[in-house]
N, C-alpha and C positions, 0 to 999 in steps of 0.2 A: 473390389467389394466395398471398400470405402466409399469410392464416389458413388455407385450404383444406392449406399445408405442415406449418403447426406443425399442425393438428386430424391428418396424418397421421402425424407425428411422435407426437406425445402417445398413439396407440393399441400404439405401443410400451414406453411409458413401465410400472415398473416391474419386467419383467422380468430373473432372477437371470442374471447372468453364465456359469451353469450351462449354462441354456436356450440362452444366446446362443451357447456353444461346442458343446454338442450341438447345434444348428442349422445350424453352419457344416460342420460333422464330416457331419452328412447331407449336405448341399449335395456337398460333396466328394466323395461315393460317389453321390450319384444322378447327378452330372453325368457320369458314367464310363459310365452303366446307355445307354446311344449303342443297345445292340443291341438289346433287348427290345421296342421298339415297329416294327424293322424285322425282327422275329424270320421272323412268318410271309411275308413276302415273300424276305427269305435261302433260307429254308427251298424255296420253291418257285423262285425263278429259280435260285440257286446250288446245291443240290445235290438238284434237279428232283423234290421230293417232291408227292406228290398230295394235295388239298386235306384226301384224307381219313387220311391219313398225318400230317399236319400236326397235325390233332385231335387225336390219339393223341400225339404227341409233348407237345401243350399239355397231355393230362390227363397227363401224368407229371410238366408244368413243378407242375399243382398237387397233385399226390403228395408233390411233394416238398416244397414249401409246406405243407402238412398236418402233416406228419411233421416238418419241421425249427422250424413254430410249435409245435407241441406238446413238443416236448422241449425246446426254451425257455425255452417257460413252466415247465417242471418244476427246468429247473435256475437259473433265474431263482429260483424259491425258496428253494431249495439254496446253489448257490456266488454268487449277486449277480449284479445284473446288471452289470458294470462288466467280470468276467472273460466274459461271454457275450458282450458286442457284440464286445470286443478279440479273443476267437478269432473268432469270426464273420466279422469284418472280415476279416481275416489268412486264412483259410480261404478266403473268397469271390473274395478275389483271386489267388489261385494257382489254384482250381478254372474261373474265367471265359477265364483264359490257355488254360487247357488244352482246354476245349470248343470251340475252333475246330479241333481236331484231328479234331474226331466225324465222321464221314464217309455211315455207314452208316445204315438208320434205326434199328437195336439200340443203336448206338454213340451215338444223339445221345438217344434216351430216358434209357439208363443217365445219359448226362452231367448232362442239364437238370434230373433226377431228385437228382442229387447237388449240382450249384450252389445248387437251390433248396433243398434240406433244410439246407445250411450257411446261405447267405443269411438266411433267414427265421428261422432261432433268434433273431436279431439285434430283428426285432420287440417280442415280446413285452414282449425286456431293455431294448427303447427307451423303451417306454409306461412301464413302473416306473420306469426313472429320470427319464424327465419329471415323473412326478406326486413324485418326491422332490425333484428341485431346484424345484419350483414350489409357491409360497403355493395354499393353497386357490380363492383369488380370483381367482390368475392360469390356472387350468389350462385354460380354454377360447380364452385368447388364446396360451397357452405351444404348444399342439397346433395355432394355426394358425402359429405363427411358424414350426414344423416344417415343418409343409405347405406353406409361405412358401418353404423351404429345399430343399424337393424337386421344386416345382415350377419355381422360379430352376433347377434342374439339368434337369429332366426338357426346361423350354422351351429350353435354351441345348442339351442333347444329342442332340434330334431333327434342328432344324436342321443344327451341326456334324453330327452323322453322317450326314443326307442330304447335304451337301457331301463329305465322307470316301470314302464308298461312289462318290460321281461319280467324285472324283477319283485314289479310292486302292484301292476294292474293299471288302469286309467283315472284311477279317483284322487290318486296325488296330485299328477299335472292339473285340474282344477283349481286345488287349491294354491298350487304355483303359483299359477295365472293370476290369481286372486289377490296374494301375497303381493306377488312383483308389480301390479299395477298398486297397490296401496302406496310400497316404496317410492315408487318413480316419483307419486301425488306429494309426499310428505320431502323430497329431494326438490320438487318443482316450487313449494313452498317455502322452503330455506334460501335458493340460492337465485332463481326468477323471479322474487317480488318486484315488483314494478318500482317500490324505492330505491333497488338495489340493481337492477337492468341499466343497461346503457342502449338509448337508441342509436344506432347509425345512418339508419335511412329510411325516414318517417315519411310515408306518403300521402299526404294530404291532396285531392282532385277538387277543385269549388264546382266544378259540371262534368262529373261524372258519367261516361258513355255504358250503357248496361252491355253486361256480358250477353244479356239475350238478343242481343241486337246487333252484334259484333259475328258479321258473317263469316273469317276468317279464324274466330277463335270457335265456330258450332262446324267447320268443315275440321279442326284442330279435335274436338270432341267425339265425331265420328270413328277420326282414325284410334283415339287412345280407349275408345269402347270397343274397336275389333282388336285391338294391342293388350286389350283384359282379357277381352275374351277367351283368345289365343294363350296368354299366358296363364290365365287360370287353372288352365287342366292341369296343370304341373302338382295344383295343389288338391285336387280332386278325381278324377280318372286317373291320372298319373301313377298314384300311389298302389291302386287296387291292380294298373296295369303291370307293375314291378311285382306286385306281391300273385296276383294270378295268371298271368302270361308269361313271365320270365322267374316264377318262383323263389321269389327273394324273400328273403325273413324281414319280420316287422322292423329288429335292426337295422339289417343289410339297406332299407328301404331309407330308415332315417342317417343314415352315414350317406347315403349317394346325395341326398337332399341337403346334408351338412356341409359335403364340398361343392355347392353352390354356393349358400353363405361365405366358406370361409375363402374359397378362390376369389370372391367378389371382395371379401376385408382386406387379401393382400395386393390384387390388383388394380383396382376401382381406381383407387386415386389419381394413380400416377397415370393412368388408360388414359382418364379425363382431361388429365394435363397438356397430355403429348395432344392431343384429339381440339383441345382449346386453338393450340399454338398453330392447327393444319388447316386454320379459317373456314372450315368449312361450317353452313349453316346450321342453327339447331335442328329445324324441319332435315334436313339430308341426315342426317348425325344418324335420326330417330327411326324413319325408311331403311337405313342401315341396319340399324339395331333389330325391325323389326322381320326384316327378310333373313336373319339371321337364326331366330325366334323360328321362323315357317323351315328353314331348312331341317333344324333341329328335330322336328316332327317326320320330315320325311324321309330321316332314313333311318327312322325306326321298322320302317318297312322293308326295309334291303335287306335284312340279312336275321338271321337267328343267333349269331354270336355275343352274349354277355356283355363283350368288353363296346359294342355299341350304344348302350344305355348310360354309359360315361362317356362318350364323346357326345350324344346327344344331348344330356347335360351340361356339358360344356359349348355347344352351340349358343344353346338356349341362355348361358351364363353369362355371355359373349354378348350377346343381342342385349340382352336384361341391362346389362353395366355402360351401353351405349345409351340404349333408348330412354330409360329412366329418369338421369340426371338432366336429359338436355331435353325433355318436353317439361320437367317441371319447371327448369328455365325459362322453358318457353313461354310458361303458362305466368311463372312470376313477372316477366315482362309485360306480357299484354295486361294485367291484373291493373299497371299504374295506369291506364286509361280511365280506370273508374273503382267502382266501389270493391277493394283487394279480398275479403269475404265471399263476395258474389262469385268473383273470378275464381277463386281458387275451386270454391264449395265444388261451381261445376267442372273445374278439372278432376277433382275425387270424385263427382258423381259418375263420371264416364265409368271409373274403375266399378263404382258401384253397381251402377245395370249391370256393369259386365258379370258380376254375381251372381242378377239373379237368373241372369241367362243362362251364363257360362257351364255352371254346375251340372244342371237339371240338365240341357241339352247334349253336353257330352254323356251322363247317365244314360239318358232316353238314347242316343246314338248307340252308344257301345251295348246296352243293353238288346238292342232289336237287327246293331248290323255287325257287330264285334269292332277290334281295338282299329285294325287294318283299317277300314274302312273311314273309323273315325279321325282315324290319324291324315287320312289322305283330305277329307273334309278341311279340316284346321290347316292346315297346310295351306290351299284354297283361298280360305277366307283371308289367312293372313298375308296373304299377295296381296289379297284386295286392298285391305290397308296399306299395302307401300303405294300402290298406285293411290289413294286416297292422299297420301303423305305430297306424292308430287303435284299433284293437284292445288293442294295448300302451297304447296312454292311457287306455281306460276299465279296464286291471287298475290299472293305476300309482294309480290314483284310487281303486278299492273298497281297496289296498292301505293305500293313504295313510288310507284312513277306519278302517279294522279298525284301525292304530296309533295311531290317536287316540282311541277306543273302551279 
């Protein structure tokens, strides 16, 4: 048990103090994010919207993800990412207070349209200063210790918010959300001023290659927009599929979604370690992760027994803690080709469309062919992404030869 502590210990060992406060700084705001995985279930018990109203509201959650990643990343080039997270933060929590006020389905589009367009600038400006407070060596372990951070919140604010909503209703978590982005803003202001940061690895390009122009990193984009896709439903269909197909309590719903979070807080790190040391590529790493992902779906349709919903979860957990850390790698490396804002902006934007697709079209599927159906669908497409994935490895390779040539 010793050594199995210190071998877990040690996979955190050299990370910047940097990483370690932007880490806690997320932690802080995602723990707050209480309402997003019981979004579409609010939506339809509490202010009785139809499955396919719902959709519609989810493509404006990712309109505005689109729109607030992109100009992120544009001002992330521009004024630094230091002043983007700090209004970001500070923005997202006044704007999260106030969408529990939306009532209408006009009113809550406009809303979720505007939370997310401020939220999501925050991205981009996050991936640039991780790859600056992080040594080169470190940035694949730097981006799970993040993800370390989001998921400690994501696990700890499912639960608490299905307890909240039993016991309080849905109008707290709001002002969570509110609160805990204010924090994370006034935490990001004490401890990452830029007088007080330390850079590690500043990347400066004098001729910079655009990311729109970089055919390896838009076949890169395709696959982690069917990798949203796919993994979104978890936080949209998912939940109504728990709660109306397999009769789970709004609880039971947020405890199953919790041991995703928290199985990814205790295992993630060390996964990534052993998985670094087995050389094998980030692109394969992620093909891994993401037919992992497709399996998870498909045997939800095997069988009618309970205890399948937690192993599909755990599929899905499986795939998520592979694919995640090592396409942002992915995406961190090819970023020092050119301008690190552009790059990144369109790695979050993949995720973005996948919003405002992802939602609405599993809605509109389960709504007009049931869960079955949809299930075998997603399934489907996320093959396609693996095959997409290998594709990306045999250009990466004629690539890699033409520069050696």
């Amino acid at each position: 048990m010793k050594k199995l502590y210190t071998n877990y210990i040690n996979t955190f060992r050299g990370l910047s103090i940097e990483v370690w406060w932007l880490s806690l700084i997320t932690l802080i705001n995602r723990a707050g994010t209480m309402v997003i995985p019981f979004l579409s279930i609010y939506l339809s018990e509490s202010l009785d919207f139809e499955k396919s109203d719902i959709g519609w509201i989810m493509t404006f959650f990712g309109l505005g993800s689109v729109v607030g990643t992109w100009i992120g990343g544009k001002l992330t080039d521009k004024i630094g990412y230091y002043k983007v997270m700090l209004y970001s933060l500070f923005g997202t929590g006044f704007l999260f207070v106030m969408l529990q006020y939306a009532s209408t389905f006009e009113e809550f589009c406009f809303g979720i349209f505007m939370v997310m367009l401020v939220a999501d600038t925050f991205r981009p400006a996050m991936f640039v200063a991780l790859s600056a407070y992080s040594k080169p060596e470190n940035k694949t372990r730097s981006v799970t210790l993040i993800r370390l951070a989001i998921n400690l919140g994501f696990s700890a604010g499912p639960a608490i918010g299905g307890l909240i909503i039993t016991l309080y209703g849905y109008e707290g978590l709001f002002w969570i959300d509110g609160i805990t982005c204010t924090l994370a803003a006034i935490l990001l202001l004490q401890v990452l001023h830029p007088k007080k940061a330390k850079i590690l690895d500043e990347v400066k390009v004098e001729n910079p290659v655009s990311a729109y122009k970089d055919k390896a990193f838009w076949i890169f984009f395709v696959a982690m927009f069917i990798f949203g896709f796919v993994f979104l439903q978890y936080f949209s269909t998912m939940p109504l599929y728990y709660k109306e197909a397999r009769a789970l309590t709004v609880l039971e719903v947020g405890l199953l979604m919790g041991f995703n979070g928290g199985f990814i807080a205790v295992f993630e790190m060390p996964l990534i370690k052993w998985l670094e040391n087995t050389k094998n590529s980030k692109t394969k790493l992620v093909a891994i992760g993401l037919f992992l992902v497709a399996i998870s779906f498909l045997v939800l349709n095997l069988t009618s027994w309970v205890g399948i919903l937690i192993f599909g979860m755990f599929l899905m957990t499986i795939g998520e803690m592979i694919a995640f850390p090592f396409s942002n790698a992915f995406a961190l490396d090819r970023a020092k080709k050119g301008n690190q804002g552009e790059y990144m902006a369109l790695y979050a934007i993949a995720f973005s469309l996948s919003h405002i697709f992802s939602h609405n079209a599993g809605m509109q599927m389960v709504a007009k062919f049931g869960y079955e159906f949809t299930w075998n669908v997603i399934t489907v497409l996320a093959l396609i992404g693996v095959l997409v994935l290998f594709w990306l490895m045999r250009v990466l390779k004629n690539e890699k030869g033409t520069t050696l040539l």
